[in-house]
N, C-alpha and C positions, 0 to 999 in steps of 0.2 A: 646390535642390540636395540630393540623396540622398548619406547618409552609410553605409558599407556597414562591418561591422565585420570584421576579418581573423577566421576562425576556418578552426585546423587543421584538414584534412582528417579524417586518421583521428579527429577526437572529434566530427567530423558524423555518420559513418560508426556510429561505434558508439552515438549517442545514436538515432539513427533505428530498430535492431533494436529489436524491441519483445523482451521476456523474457519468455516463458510463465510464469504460476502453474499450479505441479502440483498438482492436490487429493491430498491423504493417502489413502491407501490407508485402508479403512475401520479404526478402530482404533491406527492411528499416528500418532503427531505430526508438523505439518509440519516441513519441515525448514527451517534457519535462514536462507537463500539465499529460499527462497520467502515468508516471513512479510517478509524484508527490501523484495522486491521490492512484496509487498502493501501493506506500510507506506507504502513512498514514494511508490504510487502512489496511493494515500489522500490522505496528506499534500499532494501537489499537486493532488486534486480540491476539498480544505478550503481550500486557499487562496485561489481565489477565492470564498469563500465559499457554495460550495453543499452542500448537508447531502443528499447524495444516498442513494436506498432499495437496498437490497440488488439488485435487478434495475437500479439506475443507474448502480452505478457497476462493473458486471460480472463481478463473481468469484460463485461458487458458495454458496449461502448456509452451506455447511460451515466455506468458509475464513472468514468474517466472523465466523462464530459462536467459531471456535476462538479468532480474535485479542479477542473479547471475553471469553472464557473466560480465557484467560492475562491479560487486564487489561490490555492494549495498546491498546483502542479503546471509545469508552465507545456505546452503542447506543440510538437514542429510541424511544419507543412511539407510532406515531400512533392505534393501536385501530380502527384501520376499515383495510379489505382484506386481502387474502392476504397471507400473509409475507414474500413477498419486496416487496412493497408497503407493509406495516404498517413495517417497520422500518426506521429513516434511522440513516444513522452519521456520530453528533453533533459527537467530535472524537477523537482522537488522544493520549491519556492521557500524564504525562512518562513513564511506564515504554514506551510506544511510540516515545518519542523517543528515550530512553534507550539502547533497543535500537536504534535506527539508528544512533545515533554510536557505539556498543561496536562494532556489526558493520564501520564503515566504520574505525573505530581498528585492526583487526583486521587489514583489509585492507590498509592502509598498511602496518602492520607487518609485515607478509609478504612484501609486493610493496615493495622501496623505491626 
């Protein structure tokens, strides 16, 4: 016997749209909408455990390098291949975490 669990409509609906990451205009920083969305969606490729290269797990290696730069994601070196091959992204630093519970605190607080 199959157990099927109820789930509301509109939160199938809105988990299915995927959210585009906009890369920064050369010279700008991203904006906080988009580092959020990167986060998360880090976050959920770490959790099953795979340490994917900057061409695995999809975003442009600008946005990866930025979130390493701010201190958000920590980055490993494997020393053989091109860059976007050489580099796996290790984990998810607390200030990465930090910032997704501050942005999702935020949002709450806006929307109640």
């Amino acid at each position: 016997m199959q157990k099927f669990k109820r789930v509301l409509h509109g939160y199938v609906s809105k988990r299915c749209e995927p959210t585009p990451v906009r890369m920064s205009r050369s010279g700008e920083p991203m904006k906080d909408n988009d580092k959020l969305v990167a986060l998360i969606r880090l976050r959920d490729i770490l959790y099953f455990g795979v340490r994917p290269t900057l061409r695995q797990c999809g975003f442009p290696a600008e946005i990866v390098q930025e979130l390493a730069k701010e201190g958000l994601i920590q980055l490993g070196d494997r020393r053989h291949g091109d860059d976007l091959d050489r580099y796996v992204i290790e984990q998810i630093l607390p200030a990465g975490h930090s910032f997704i519970l501050q942005q999702h605190s935020l949002r709450d607080r806006l929307n109640p």
